[in-house]
C-alpha positions in Angstrom: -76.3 -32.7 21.2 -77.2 -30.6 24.6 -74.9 -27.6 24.7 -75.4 -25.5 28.3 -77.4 -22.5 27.6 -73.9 -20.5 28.6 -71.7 -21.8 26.2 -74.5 -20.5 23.5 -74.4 -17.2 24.9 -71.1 -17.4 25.3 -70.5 -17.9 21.5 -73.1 -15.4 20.8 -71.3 -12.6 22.5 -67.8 -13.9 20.5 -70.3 -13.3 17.1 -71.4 -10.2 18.4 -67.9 -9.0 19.4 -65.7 -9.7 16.2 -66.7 -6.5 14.1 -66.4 -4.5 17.4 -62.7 -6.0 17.1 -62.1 -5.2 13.8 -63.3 -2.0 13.4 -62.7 -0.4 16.7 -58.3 -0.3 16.4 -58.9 1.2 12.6 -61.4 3.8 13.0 -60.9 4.8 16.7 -56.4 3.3 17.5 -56.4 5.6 20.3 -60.1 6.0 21.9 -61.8 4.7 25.0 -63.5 1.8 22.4 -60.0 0.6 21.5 -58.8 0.7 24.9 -61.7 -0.8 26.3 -61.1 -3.9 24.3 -57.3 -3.9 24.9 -57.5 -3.9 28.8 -59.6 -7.2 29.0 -56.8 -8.8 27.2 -54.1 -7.2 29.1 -55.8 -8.6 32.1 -56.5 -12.3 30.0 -52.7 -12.6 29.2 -51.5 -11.7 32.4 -54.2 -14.9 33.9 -53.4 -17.2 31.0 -49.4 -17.0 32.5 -49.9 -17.1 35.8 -52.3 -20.3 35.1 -49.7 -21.7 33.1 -46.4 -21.4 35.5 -48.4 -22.6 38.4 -49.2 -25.9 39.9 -52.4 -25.5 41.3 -55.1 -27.9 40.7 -57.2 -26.4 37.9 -54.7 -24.5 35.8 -56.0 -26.1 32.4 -59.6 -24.5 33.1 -58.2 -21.1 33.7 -56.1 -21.5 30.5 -59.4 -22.1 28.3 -61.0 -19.7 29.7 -58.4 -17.1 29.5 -57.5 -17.6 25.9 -60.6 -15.5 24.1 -59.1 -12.4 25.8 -55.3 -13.2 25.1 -56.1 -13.7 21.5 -58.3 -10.6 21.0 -55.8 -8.7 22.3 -53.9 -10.2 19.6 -56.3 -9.8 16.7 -56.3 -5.7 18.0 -52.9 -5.4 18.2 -52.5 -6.7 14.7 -55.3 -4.7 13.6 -53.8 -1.3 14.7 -50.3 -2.4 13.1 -51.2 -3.3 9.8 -52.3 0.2 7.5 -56.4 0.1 7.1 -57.7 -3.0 7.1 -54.8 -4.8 5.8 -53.9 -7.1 2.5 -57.0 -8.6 1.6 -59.4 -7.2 4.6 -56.9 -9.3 7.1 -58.1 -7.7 10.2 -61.8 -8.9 9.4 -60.7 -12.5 8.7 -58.7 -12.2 11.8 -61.9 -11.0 13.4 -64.1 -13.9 12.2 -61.8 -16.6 12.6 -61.1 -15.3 16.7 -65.2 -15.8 17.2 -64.6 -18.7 15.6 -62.2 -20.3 17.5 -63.4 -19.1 20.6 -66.7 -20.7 19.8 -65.6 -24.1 19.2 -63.5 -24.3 22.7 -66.6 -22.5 24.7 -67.9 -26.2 25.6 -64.5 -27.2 26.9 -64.0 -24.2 29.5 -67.4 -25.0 31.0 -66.8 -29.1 31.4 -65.7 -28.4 35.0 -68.3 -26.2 36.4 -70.9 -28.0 38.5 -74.3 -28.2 37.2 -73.6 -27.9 33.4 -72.5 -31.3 33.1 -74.9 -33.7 30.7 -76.5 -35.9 33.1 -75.0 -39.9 32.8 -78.3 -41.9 32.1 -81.5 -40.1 30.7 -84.2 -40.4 33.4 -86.8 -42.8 32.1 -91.0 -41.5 32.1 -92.6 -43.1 35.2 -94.9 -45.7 34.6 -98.5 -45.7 35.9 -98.8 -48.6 38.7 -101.9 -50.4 39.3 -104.0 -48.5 42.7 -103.8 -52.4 43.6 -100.5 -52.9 42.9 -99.5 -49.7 45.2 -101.5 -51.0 48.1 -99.6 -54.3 48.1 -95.8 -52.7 47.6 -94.1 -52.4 51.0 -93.2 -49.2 52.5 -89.2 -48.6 52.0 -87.6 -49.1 55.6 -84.4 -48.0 54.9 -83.6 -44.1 55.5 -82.1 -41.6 53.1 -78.4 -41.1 54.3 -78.0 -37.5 54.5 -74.7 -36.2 52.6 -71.8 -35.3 54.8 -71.1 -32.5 52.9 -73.7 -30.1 51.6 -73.3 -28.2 48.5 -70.3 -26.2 49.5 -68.9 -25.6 46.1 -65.6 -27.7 47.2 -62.8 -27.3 45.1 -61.7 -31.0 42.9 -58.5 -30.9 45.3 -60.8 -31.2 48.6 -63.0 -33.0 47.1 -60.1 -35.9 46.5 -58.8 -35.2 49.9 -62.2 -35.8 51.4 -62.6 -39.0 49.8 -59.6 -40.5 51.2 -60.4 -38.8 54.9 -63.6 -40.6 54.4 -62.0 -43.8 53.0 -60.1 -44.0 56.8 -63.5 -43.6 58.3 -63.8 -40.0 59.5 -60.5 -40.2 62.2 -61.6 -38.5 65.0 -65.0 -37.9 64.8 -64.1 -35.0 62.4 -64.9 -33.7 58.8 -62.3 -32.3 56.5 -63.4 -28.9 55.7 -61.1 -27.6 53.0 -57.8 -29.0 51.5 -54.9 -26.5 50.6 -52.0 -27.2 48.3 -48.5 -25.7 49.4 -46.8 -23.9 46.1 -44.0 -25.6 44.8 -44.1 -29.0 46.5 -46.3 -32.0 45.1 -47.7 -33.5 48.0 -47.9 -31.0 50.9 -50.8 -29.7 51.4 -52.7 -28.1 54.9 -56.4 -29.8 55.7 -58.6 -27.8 58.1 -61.0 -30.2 60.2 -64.0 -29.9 62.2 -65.9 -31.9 64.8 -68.7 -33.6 62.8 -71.1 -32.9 65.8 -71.7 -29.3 66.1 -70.5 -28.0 69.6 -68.6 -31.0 70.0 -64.4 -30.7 70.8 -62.0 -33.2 68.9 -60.2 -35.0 71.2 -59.1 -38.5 69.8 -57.5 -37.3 66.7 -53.8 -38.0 66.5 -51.0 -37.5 64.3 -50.4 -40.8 63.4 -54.6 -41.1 62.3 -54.3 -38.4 59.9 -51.0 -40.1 58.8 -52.5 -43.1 58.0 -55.0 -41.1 55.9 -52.8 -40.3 53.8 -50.3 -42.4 53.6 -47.2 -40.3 54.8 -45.1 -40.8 58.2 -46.4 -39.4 61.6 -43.2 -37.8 61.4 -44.3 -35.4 58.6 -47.5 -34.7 59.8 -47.9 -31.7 62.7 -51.2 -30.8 64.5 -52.1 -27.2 65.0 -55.0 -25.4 66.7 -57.2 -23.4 64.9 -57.9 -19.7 65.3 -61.3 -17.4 64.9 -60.4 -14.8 62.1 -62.1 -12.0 61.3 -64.2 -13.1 58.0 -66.0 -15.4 60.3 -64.0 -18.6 60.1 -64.7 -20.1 63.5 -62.3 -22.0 65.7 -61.3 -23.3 69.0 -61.4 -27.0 70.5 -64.0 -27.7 67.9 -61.6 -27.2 65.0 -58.4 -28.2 64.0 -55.4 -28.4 61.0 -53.0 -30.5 60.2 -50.1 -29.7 57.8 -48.9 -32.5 55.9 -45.1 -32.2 54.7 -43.7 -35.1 53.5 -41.3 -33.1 50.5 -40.7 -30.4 53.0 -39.8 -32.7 55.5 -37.0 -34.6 53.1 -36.3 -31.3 52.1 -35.2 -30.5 55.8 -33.7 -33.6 56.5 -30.7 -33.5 53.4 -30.7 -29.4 53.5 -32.6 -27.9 55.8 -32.0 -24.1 56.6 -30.6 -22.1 59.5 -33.7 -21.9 61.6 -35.2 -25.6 60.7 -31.3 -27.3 62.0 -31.4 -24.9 64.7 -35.1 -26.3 65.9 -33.9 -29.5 65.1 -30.9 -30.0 66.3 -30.1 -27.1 69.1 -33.7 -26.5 70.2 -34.9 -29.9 71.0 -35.5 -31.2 74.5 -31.9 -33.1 74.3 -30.4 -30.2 72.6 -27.8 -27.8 73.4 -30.0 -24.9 73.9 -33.7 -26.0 74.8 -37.0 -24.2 74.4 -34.8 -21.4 72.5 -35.4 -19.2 69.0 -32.7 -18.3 66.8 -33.1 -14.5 66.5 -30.1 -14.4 64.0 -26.8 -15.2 63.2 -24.0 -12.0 61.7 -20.7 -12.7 60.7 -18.0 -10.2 61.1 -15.3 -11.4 58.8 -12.7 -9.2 60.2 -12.5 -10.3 63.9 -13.4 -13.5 62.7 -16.3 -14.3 64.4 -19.6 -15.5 64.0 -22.6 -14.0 66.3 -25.7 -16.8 67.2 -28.1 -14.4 68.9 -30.9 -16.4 70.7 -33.7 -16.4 73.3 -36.2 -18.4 75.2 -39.6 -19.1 73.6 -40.9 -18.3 77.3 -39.3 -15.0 78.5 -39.7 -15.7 81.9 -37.2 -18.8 81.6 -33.5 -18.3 81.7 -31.5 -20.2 79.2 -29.6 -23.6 79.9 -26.8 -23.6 77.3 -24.4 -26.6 76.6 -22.0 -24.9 74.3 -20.0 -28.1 72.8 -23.8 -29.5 72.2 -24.4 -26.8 70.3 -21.9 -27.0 68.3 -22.4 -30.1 67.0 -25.9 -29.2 66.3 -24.5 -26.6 63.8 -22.0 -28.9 62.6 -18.8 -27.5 63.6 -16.3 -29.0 65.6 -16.7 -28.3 70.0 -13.7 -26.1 71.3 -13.8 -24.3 74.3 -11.3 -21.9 73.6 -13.2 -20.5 70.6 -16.7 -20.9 71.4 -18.1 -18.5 74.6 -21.7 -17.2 75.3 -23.4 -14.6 77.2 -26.6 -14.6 78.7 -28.4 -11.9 79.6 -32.2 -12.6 81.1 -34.0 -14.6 78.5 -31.6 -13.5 75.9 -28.1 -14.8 74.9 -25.7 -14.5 72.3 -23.3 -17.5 71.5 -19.6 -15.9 69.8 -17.8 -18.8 67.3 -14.1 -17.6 66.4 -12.1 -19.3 64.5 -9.0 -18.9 66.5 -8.8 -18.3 70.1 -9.5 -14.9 70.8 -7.9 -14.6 74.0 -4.5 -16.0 72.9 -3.3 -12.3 71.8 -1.8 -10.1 74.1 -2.7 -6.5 75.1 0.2 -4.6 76.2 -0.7 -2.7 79.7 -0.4 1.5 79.5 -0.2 4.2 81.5 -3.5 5.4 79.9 -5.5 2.4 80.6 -4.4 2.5 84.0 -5.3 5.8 84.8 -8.3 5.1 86.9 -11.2 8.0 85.7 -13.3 10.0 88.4 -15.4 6.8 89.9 -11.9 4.9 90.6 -12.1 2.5 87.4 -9.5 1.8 85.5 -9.0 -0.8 82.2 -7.9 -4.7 83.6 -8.3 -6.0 80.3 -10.5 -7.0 77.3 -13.2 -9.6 77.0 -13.8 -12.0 74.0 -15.6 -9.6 71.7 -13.0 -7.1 72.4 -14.6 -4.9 74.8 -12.8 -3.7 77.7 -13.5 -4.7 81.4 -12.8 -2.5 84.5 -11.6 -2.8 88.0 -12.0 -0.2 90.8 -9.4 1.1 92.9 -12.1 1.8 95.5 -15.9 1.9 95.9 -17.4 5.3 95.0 -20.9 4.5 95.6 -20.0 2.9 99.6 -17.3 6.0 99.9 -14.5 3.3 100.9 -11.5 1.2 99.9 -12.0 -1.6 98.2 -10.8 -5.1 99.2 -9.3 -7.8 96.3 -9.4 -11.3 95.8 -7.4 -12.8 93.1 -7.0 -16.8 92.9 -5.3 -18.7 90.3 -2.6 -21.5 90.3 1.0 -21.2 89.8 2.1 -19.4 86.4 -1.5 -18.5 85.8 -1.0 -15.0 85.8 -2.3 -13.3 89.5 1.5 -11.6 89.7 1.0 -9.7 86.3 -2.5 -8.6 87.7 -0.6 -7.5 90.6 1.6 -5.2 88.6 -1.5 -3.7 87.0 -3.6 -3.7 90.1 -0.6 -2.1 91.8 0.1 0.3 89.4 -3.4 1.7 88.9 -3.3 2.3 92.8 -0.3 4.1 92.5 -1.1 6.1 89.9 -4.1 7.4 91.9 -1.7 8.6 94.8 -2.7 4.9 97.0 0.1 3.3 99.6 0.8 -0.5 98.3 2.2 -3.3 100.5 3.1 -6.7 99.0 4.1 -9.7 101.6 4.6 -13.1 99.8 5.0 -16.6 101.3 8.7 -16.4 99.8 10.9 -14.6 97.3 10.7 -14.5 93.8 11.6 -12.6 90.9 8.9 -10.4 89.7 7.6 -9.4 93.6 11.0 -8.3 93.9 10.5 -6.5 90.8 7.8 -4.8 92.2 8.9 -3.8 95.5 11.2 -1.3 93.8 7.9 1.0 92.6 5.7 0.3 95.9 5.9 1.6 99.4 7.2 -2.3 101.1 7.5 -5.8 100.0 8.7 -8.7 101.7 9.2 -12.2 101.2 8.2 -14.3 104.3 5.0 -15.3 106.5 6.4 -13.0 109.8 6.8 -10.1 107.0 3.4 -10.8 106.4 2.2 -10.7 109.8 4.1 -7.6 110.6 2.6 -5.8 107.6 -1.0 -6.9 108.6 -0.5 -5.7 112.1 1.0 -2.7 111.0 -2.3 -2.0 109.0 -4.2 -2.9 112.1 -2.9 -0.3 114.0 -3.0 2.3 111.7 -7.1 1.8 111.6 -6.3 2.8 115.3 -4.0 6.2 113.9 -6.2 7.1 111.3 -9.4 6.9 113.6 -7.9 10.1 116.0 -6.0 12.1 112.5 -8.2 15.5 112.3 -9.0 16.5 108.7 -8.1 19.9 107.6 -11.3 22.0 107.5 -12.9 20.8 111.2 -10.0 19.7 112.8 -12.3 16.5 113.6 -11.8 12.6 112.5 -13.8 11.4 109.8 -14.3 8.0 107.8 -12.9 7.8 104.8 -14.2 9.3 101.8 -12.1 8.3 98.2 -10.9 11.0 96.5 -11.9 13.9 99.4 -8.6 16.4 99.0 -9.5 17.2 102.9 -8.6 13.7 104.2 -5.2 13.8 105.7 -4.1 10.1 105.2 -3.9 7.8 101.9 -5.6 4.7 100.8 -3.5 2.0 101.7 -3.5 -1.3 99.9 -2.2 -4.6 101.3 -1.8 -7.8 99.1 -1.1 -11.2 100.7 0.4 -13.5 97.9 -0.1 -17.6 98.6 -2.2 -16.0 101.4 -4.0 -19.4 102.4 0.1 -20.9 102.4 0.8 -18.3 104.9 -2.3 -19.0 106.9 -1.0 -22.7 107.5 2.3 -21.4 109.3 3.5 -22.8 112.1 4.6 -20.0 113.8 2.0 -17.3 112.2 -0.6 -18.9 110.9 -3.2 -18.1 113.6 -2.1 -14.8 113.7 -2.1 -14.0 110.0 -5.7 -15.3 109.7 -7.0 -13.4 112.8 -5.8 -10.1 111.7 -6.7 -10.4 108.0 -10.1 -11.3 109.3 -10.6 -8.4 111.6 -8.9 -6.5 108.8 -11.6 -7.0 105.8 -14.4 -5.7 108.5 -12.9 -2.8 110.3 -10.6 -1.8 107.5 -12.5 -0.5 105.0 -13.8 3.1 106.9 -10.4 3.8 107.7 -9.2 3.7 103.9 -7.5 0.0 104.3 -7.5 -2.7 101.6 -6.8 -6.2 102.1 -5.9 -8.4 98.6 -5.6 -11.7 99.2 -4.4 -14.4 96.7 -3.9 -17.8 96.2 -5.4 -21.5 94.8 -8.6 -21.5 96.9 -11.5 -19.2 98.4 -12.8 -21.8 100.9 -13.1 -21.9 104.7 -10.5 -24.9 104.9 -8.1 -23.1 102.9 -7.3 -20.3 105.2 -11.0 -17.9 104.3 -13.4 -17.3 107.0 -17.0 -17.2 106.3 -17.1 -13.7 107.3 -14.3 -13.0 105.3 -15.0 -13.8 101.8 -18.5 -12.5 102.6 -16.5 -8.8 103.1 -13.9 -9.8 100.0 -16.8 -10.5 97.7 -19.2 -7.6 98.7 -16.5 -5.4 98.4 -14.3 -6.0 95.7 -14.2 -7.7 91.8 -12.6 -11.4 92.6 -11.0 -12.5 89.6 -9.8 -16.3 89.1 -6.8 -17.0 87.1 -6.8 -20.9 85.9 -7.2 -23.2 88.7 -5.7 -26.1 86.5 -8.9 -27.4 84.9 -12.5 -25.9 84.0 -14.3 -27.6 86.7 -11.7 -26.5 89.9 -11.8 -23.1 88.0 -15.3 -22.7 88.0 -15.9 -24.2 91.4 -13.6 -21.4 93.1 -16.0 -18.8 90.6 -18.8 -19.9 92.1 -17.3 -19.8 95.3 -16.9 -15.9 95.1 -20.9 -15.3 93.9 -23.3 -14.9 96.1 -25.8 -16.6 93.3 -24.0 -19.4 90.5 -24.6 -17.9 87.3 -23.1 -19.2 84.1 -19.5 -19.4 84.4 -17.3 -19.0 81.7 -15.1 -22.1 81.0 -11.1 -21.5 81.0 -9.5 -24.6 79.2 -5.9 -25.7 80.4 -4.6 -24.5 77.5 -5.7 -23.3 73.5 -5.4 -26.8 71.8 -7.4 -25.9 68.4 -8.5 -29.9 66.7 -7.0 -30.5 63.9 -8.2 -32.7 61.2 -9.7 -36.5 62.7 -8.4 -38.3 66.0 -10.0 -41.2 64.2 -7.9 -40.9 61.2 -4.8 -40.2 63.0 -5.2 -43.4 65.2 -5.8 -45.3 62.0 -2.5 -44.5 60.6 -1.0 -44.0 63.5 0.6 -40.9 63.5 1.2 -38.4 67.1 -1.7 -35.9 67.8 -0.4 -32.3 67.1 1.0 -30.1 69.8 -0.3 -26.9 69.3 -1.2 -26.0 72.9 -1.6 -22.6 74.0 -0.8 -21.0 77.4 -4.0 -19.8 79.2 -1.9 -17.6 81.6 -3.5 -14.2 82.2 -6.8 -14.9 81.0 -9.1 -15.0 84.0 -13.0 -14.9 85.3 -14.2 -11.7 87.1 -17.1 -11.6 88.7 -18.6 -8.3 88.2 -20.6 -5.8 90.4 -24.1 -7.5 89.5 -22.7 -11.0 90.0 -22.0 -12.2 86.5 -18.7 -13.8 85.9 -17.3 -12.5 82.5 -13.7 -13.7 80.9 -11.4 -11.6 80.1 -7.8 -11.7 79.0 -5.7 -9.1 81.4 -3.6 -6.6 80.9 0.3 -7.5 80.1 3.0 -6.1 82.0 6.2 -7.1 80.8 8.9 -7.2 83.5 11.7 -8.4 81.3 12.0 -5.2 80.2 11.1 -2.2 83.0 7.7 -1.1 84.6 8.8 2.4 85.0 6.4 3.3 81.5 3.2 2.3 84.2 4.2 2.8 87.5 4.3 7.0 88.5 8.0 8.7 88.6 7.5 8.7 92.6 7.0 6.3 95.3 3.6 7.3 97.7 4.4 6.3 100.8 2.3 6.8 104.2 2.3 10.2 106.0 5.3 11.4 108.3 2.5 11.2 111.4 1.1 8.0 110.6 4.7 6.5 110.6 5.9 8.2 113.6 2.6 6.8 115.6 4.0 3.3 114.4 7.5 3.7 116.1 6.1 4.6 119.3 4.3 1.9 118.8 7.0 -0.4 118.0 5.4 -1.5 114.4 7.8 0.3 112.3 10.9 -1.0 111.5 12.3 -3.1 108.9 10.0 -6.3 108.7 13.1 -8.5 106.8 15.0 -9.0 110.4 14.7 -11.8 112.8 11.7 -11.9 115.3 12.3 -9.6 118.2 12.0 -11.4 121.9 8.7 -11.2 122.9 7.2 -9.6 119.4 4.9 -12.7 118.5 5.8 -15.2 120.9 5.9 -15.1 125.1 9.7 -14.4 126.7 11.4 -17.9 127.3 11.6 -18.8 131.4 13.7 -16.9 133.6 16.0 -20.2 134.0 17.3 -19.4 130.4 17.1 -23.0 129.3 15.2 -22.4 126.2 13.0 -25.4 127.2 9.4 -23.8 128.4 6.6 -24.4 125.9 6.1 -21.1 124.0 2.8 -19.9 122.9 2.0 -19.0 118.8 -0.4 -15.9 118.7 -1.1 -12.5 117.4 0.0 -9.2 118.8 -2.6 -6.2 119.7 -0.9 -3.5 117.9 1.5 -3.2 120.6 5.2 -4.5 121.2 5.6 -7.5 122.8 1.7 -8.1 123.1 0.5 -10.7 122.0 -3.1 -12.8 122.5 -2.8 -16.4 123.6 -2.6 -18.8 120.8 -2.1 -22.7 120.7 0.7 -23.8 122.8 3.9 -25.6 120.6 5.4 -28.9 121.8 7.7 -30.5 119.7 7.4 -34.1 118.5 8.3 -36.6 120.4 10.6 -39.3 118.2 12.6 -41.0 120.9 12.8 -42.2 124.8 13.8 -40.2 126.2 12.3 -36.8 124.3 9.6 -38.9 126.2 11.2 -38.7 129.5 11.6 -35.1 129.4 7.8 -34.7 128.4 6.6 -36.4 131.6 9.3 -34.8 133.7 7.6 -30.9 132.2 4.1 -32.4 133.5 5.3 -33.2 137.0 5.2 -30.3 139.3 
């Protein structure tokens, strides 16, 4: 029988080394000879496991050829626990049996090693060929084919792998270089490729070609490129790997993880969140919220979220009213609630209000609780600030009014409220401001009132020059006080008959000249747009100069169309629903049986979009003022009013009075003719500050409805 000249050495060392074995733990238990022999089998043992709780291709042959050591470790062990030699010399026996055993399995650790294998059929001895014979055998005309694979010491695993690659016929042009198993998984496994000319890229090979290879789906097998690394392993165009994942793949498909059904599902090009990484999710169980914190695989991208898309990529059910995000640069941060945050109220106080050194004061608190602020004037431009609130009926603008107002106040500011008509909580207000009134000419006479007081204040000497100045917030020297007008159902006003065009053209020239002269103008209504009563210069002044917040328009799209409307650039607006309406259970199950959808609707009044200094629109839920009860606890104990000189330059002026009465003769409108018959066309316009003036306006004709209406018409013409 041929036995490899290293399985004889092999079991001549095991002779040679069994009375080392036996009498090294009895004469010497605790010397370097002893431990010598112990820490091969230490390190046997530990190899013999680690062969046997793995799965990698060639586990038996490390077993067989860790054994000698794990049992000599035995046999010593044994040896230093029995006294002497033991019962019947047992630790020789034990010695002599180990070289014995380890000698009959020597053949079978070596029958994978290449080279030591007994050849298949015994060369025959040439036989001598006739020099005749030679001359008449043809030459051989068929060349040697060259092996694709030198000698490389290829493990069995490529080996197999490179016999099906070259069973499809080398795909690509390419070579497999080395097969590698993934742990745990039976079939996965990571081939690395190579051009099979040298110098040569790959360019034809495919997904579906390596697929086919190995009999998987394209969809489990992913291309990557190949990298140069340090120990010399080249790479570029010329070399390539392909992971094959068929178990991970059905893996991911019944349970995949976090990350896998966030590429999947939220980070694919029809996703809710494309080209994005999930950086990582946080739960805060007491808010109730859960965090998704994300960003853009390129960072010069800015992200396109879809928020009900990705919630169904997640697997939880879409709902505006709990679900919000905020994007900052390539970054963003997705906020799941499981109620509504904003559907709690936070009571307004006198210490919110208090506006701090830079004019800002607390409006209210965002979705993840932190608060928002609102100026009461601009610090950094060293002027008033303007205000635009919109927002539909019962949205909540008047409760920001009582807040607004009564941050103003307590900073020592001059507040005026004109409405299109009267209502309960305006009244309510007008008992802790300077004025209020209830009508489009109150309105009008406020705004011109404010006009000419830019005219006052321009010629009122400050204390320590005795010379004008412009106004400068907070400056104890300045002898006047920020004044603050609000127009409720502004754009309503502006459509007035009678004072329409003069509301407009004062607010107008208002919002530019007012500012330097410490004058405010807060508009509100349904609509920021040119048609609805806003000039283009206008909002461009409202929105450079103030914080426009937008109440619910009456559905997300109008709501945030007027947003939008107020930024200079669309950013990502924040969506306020109609009202909190959390789904409950299945619409599909409930139609089945056909039972009523629930009503649990939830007011959205007071929650509202403001549109920060830096142009990005956050939500917020305001401030609550409760005027069932009393403002007094947020309004200060005293009234500010306007200075004794700044009113007595409005009564010579005619402006001061009490704006409630009847239009005076000639205030607004031209003096009828001197016949007295009340017929002559009169003219709608806006005064100049002055009483009686007034600028030429539209003239009014009434509407004709009958014959002789018609009669007189033609009769006016005639002269």
């Amino acid at each position: 029988m041929f036995l490899p000249r290293s399985v004889v050495l092999e079991r001549l060392a095991y002779t040679l080394a069994a009375p080392a074995l036996a009498l090294a733990p009895n004469l010497t238990p605790d010397g370097p000879a002893n431990i010598a022999l112990l820490l091969p089998g230490v390190l046997g043992t530990g190899n013999l496991i680690h062969a046997a709780t793995s799965r990698v291709p060639g586990s038996g042959q490390r077993i067989l050829r860790s054994l000698p050591f794990a049992l000599a470790a035995g046999v010593d062990l044994a040896a230093v626990w029995t006294p002497g030699y033991g019962p019947a010399q047992t630790d020789v026996l034990l010695a002599a049996g180990w070289a014995l055993l380890c000698g009959v399995f020597a053949p079978l650790s070596r029958t994978g090693r290449r080279g030591h294998r007994p050849a298949a059929v015994t060369q025959l001895p040439a036989v001598p060929v006739a020099p005749a014979l030679t001359a008449a055998l043809p030459a051989p005309t068929t060349p040697v084919k060259e092996p694709l694979h030198p000698e490389d010491g290829a493990t069995l695993y490529t080996r197999s792998a490179r016999d099906l690659w070259e069973r499809a016929g080398l795909p690509g042009g390419t070579l497999l270089v080395k097969a590698i198993p993934h742990p745990d998984t039976a079939r996965d496994l990571t081939i690395l490729l190579r051009a099979k000319d040298p110098g040569r890229p790959i360019r034809s090979l495919s997904a579906a070609d390596v697929a086919a290879a190995f009999a998987v789906f394209e969809e489990e097998v992913v291309l990557a490129p190949v990298e140069q690394q340090k120990d010399g392993r080249q790479g570029g165009p010329g070399w390539l790997q392909a992971h094959i994942t068929p178990d991970a793949t059905a893996r991911r498909t019944k349970t995949p993880t976090l990350e896998e059904r966030w590429a999947d599902k939220v980070a694919s090009p029809k996703g809710g969140a494309p080209s994005t990484e999930l950086v990582g999710r946080i739960r805060d169980e007491e808010r109730g919220v859960t965090f998704y914190r994300g960003r853009m695989a390129d960072e010069t991208e800015v992200p396109q979220i879809d928020l009900a898309k990705v919630a169904r990529g997640l697997g939880i059910p879409a709902d505006d009213s709990c679900q919000f995000v905020i994007v900052d640069g390539s970054e963003f941060l997705i906020s799941i609630f499981d109620t509504p945050p904003l559907s709690q109220t936070f009571p307004a106080t006198r210490e919110l209000l208090t506006p701090d050194d830079k004019g800002m004061y607390v409006c209210g608190y965002t979705t993840t609780g932190q608060p928002v602020k609102n100026m009461i004037y601009q610090s950094d431009k060293n002027a008033a600030r303007h205000g635009l609130i919109l927002g539909v009926s019962r949205s909540g603008k008047t409760q920001f009014f009582a807040i607004d107002m009564a941050a103003m106040s307590l900073a020592g500011q001059v507040v005026w409220l004109g409405t299109v008509r009267k209502d309960e909580k305006t009244s309510t207000l007008g008992r802790y401001i300077d004025r209020q009134g209830s009508n489009a000419l109150w309105m009008a006479r406020s705004l011109r009132a404010a006009r000419a007081l830019c005219d006052i204040r321009a010629e009122m000497p400050w204390s320590h020059d005795g010379q004008p100045h412009d106004y400068k917030p907070g400056d104890p020297r300045c002898p006047y006080r920020q004044l603050n007008v609000f127009g409720d159902e502004f754009m309503t006003c502006t459509k007035d008959e009678e004072y329409g065009d003069f509301i407009q053209t004062i607010a107008d020239d208002l919002t530019v000249t007012g500012l330097k002269y410490g004058i405010g103008f807060n508009p509100a209504g349904q609509s920021p747009f040119a048609h609805d009563g806003f000039s283009s210069g206008m909002k461009a002044n409202l929105r450079q100069n103030s914080r426009a917040v937008v109440f619910n328009m009456g559905n997300p799209s109008s709501t945030r169309k007027a947003v939008e409307g107020t930024m200079e650039n669309a950013h990502d607006v924040p969506t306020i629903p109609t009202r909190y309406s959390q789904q409950e259970g299945s619409v599909i199950e409930r139609a089945m049986r056909g039972e009523a959808d629930p009503e649990n609707g939830v007011s959205t009044g007071g929650v509202a979009v403001i549109v920060l200094d830096n142009g990005r629109a956050v939500l917020m839920r305001s401030l609550y003022a409760d005027f069932d009860t009393d403002l007094e606890s947020i309004f200060p104990d005293e009234i500010v009013r306007l200075t004794d000189h700044e009113i007595s330059e409005l009564e010579k002026r005619g402006l001061w009075f009490d704006w409630n009465e009847p239009e005076r003769p000639g205030e607004f409108h031209p003096v009828p003719d001197d016949d007295g018959d009340g017929d002559g066309p009169r003219r709608r316009g806006g005064g100049s500050g002055k009483p009686g003036g007034g600028k030429p306006g539209r003239t009014h004709r009434e509407e004709v409805v009958s014959a002789r209406q018609a009669l007189e018409a033609i009769k006016t013409l005639v002269p």
